[in-house]
C-alpha positions as a printed Julia matrix, in Angstrom:
109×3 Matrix{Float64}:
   0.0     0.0    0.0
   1.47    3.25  -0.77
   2.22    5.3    2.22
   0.53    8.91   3.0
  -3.13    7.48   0.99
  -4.18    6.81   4.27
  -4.61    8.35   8.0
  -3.39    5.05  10.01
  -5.82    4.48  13.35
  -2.94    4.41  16.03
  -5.17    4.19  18.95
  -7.27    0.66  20.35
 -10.27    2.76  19.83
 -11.8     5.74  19.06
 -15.78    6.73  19.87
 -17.76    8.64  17.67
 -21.29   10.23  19.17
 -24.07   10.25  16.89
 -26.88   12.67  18.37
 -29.2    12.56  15.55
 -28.68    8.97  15.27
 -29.35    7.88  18.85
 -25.89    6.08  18.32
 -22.49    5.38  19.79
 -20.28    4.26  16.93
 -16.93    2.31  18.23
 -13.62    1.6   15.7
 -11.47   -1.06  17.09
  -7.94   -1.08  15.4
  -6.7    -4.03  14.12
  -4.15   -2.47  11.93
  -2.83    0.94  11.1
  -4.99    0.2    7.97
  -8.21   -2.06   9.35
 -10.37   -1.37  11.7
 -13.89   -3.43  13.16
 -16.5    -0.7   13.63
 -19.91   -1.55  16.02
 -22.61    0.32  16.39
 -24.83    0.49  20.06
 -27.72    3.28  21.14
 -26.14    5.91  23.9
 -27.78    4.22  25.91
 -27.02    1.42  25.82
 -23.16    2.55  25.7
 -24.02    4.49  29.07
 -25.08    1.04  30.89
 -21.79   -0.89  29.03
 -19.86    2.54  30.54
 -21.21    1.78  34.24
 -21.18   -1.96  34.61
 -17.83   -2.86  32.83
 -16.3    -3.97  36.13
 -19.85   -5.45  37.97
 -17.39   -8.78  38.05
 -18.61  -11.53  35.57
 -20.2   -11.67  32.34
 -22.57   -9.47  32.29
 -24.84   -8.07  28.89
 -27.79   -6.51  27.13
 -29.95   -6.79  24.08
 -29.9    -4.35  21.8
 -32.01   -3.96  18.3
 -28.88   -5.62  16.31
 -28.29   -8.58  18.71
 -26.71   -8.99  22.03
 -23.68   -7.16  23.49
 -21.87   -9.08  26.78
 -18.49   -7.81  28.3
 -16.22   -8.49  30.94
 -13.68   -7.83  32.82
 -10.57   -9.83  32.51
  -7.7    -9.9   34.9
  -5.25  -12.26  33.0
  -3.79  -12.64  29.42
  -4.37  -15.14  26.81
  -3.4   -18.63  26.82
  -1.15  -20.12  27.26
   0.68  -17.15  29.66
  -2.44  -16.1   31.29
  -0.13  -13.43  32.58
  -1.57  -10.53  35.05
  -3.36   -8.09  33.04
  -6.21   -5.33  33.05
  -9.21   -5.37  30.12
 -12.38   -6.06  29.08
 -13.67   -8.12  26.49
 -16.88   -7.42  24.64
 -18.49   -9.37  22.57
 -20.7    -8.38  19.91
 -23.28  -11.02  19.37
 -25.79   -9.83  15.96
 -28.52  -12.02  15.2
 -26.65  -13.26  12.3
 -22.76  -13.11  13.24
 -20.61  -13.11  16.49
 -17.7   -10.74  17.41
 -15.58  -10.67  20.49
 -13.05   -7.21  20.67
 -10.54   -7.21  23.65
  -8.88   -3.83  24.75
  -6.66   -2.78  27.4
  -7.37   -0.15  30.02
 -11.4     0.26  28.87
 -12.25    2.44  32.01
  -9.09    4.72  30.9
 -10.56    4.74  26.89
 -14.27    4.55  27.34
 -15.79    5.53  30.74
């Protein structure tokens, strides 16, 4: 890919606020060049915002599907090393997505 086409995403995610839209639009990078983009009413971002850490899975259902998160306090396998993030998983009635990012409380709430 040529360079300088393209702004590259540098950050885990960005937020975009959609008044008019009722929406809360959220770009997780995967590369500089590729991003997964999900879509959830303010409101239901606001409830995601305050129950991130509630401990466990917890969720909603939203018109597109089902969104769970949780808070995870170890790594991947097979290190399962000490770590801080939340996983949420995107569940549409059609298709399933699960996005894990460090430090949510810092980037979201």
């Amino acid at each position: 890919m040529p360079q300088n086409e393209f702004l590259p995403f540098t950050k885990p995610i960005k937020m975009y606020l959609f008044k008019a839209e009722n929406a809360v639009q959220l770009s997780f990078r995967i590369s500089d060049y590729a991003v997964i983009t999900e879509r959830v009413s303010i409101q239901d971002m606001d409830i995601i915002c305050k129950e991130w850490n509630n401990g466990g899975v917890n969720g909603i259902e939203t018109w597109m599907g089902k969104v769970f998160w949780e808070e995870r306090k170890f790594g991947p396998r097979p290190k399962c090393e000490p770590a801080s993030f939340v996983a949420i998983s995107f569940a549409k009635w059609n298709s399933y997505k699960t996005c894990w990012f460090a430090f949510c409380s810092y980037i979201i709430c």
